[in-house]
C-alpha positions as protocol buffer text, in pm:
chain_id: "A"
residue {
  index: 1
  type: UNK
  ca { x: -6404 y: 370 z: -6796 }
}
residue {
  index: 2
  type: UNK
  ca { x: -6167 y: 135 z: -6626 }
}
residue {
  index: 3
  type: UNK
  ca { x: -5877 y: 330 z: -6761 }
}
residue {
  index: 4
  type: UNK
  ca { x: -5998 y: 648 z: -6620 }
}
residue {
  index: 5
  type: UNK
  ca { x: -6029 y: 532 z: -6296 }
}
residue {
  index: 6
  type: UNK
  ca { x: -5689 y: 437 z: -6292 }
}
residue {
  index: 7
  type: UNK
  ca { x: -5542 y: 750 z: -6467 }
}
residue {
  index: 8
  type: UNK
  ca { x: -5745 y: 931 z: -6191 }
}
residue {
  index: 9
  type: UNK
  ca { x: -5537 y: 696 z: -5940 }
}
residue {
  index: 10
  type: UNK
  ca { x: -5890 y: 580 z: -5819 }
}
residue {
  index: 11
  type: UNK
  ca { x: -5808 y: 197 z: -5798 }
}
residue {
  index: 12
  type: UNK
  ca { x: -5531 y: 3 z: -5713 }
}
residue {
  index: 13
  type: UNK
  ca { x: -5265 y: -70 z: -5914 }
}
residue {
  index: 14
  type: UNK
  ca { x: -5139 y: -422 z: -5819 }
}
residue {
  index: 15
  type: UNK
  ca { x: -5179 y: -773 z: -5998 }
}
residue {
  index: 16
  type: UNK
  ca { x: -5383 y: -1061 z: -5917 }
}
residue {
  index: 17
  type: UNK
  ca { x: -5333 y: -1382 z: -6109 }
}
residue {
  index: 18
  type: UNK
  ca { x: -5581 y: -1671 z: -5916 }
}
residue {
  index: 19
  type: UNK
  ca { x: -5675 y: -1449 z: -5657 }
}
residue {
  index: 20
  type: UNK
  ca { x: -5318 y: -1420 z: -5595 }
}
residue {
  index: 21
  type: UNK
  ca { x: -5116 y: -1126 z: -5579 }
}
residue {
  index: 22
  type: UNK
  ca { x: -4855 y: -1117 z: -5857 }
}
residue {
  index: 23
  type: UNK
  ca { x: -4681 y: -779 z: -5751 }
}
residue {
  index: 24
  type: UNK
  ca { x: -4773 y: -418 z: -5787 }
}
residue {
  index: 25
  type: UNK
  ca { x: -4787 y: -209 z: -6140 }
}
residue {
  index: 26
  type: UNK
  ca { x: -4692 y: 168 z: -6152 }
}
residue {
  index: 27
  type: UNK
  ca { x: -4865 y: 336 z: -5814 }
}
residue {
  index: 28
  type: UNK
  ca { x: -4726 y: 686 z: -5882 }
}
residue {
  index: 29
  type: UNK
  ca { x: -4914 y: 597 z: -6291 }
}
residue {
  index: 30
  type: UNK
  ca { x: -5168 y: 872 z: -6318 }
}
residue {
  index: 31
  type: UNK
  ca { x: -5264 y: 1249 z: -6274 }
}
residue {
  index: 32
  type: UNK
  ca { x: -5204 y: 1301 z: -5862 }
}
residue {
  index: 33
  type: UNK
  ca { x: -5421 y: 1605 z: -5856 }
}
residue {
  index: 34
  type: UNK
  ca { x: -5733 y: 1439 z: -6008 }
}
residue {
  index: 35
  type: UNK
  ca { x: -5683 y: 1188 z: -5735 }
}
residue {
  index: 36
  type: UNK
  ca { x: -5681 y: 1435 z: -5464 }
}
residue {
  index: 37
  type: UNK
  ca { x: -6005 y: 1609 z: -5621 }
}
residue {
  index: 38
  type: UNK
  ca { x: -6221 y: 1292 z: -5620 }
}
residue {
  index: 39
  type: UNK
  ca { x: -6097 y: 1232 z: -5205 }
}
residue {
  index: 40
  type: UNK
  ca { x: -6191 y: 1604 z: -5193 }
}
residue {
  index: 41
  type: UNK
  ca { x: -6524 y: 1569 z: -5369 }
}
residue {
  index: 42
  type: UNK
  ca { x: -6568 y: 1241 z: -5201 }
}
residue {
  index: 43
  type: UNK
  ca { x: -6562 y: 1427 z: -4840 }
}
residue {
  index: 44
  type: UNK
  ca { x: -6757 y: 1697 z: -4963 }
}
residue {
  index: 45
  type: UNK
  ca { x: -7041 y: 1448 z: -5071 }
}
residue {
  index: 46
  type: UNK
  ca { x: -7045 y: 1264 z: -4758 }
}
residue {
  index: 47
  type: UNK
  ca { x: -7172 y: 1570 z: -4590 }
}
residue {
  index: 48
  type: UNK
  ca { x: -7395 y: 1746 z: -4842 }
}
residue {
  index: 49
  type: UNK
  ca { x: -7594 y: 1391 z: -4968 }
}
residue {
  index: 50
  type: UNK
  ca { x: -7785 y: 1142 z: -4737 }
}
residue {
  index: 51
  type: UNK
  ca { x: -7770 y: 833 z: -4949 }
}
residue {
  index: 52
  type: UNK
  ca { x: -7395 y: 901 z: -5053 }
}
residue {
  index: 53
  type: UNK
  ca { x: -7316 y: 921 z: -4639 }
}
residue {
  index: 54
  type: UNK
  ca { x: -7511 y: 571 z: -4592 }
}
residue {
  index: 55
  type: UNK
  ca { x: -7280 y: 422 z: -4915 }
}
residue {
  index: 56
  type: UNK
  ca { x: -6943 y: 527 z: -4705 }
}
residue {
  index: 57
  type: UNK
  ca { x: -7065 y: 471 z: -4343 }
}
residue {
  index: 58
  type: UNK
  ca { x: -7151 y: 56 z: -4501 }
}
residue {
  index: 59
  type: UNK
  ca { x: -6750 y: 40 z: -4645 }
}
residue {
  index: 60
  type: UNK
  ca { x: -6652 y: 193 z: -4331 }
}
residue {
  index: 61
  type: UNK
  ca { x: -6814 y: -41 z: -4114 }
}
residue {
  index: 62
  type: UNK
  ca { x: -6685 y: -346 z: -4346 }
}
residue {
  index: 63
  type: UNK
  ca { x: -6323 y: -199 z: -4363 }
}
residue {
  index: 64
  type: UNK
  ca { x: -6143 y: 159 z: -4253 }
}
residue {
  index: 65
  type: UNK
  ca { x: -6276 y: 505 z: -4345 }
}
residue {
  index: 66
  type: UNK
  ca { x: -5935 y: 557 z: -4588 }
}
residue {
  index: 67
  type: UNK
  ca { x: -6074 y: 255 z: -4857 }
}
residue {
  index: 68
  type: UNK
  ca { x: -6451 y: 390 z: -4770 }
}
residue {
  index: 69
  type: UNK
  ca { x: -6300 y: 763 z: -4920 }
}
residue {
  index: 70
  type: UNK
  ca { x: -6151 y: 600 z: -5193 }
}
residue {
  index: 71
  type: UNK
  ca { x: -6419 y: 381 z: -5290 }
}
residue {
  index: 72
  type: UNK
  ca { x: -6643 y: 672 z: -5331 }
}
residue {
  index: 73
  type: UNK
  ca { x: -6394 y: 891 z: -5500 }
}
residue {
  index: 74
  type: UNK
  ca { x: -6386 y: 555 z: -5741 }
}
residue {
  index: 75
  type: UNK
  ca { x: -6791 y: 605 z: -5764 }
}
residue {
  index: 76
  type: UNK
  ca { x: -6775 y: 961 z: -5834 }
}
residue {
  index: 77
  type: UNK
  ca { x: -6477 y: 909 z: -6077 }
}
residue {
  index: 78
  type: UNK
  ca { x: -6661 y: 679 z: -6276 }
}
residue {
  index: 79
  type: UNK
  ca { x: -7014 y: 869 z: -6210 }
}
residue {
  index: 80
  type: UNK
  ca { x: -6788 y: 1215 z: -6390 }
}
residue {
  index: 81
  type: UNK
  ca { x: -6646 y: 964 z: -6665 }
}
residue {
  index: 82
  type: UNK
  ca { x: -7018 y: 873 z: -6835 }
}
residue {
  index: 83
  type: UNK
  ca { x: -7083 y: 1231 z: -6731 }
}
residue {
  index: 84
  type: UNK
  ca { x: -6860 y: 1369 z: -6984 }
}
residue {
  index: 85
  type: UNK
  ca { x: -6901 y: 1045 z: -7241 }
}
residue {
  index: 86
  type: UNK
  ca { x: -7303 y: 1140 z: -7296 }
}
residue {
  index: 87
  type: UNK
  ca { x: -7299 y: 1454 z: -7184 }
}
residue {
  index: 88
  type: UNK
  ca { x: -7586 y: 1394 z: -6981 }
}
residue {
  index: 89
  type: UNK
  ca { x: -7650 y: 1551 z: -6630 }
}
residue {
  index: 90
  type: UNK
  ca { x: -7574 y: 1371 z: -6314 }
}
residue {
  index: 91
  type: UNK
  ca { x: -7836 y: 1121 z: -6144 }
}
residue {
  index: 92
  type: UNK
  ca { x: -7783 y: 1032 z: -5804 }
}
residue {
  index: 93
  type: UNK
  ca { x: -8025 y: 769 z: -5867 }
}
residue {
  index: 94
  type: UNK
  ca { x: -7820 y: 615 z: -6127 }
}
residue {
  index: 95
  type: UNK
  ca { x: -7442 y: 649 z: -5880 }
}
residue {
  index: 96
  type: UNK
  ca { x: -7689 y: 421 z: -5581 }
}
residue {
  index: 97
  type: UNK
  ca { x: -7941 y: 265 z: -5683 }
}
residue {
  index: 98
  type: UNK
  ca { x: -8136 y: 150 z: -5366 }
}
């Protein structure tokens, strides 16, 4: 799961040793064009689902609406990963539980 997000450029890639950064891995590691879907379908979702709004308009509060995107594209990434591993349907209950 952890490696799709990443191949899907939905996480940083940087090192922390300690809590300490270490340096930076490969940024440009990754498929580009499934990151930009998941900011797409991250956008998209902010306006079509209540609870999904409420997730990013918390991280935008706590931080800047660029990490609230990406967070949620990092939901949805991982939401489309177990999506395709069980070929089960998607549960919005499941993505936030509240």
């Amino acid at each position: 799961m952890g490696n799709y997000s990443s191949y899907c450029r939905a996480v940083k890639s940087e090192k922390i040793s300690n809590n300490k950064k270490k340096g930076k891995g490969n940024q440009k590691n990754g498929n580009k064009y499934l990151g930009w879907a998941y900011v797409e379908a991250a956008n998209f979702a902010i306006r079509s689902y209540p609870e999904i709004e409420r997730f990013y308009n918390r991280k935008k509060a706590k931080r800047n609406g660029i990490v609230a995107i990406k967070a949620l594209s990092n939901k949805l990434a991982r939401a489309s990963y177990y999506v395709m591993r069980d070929q089960v349907a998607y549960d919005e209950k499941k993505l936030f539980r509240s």
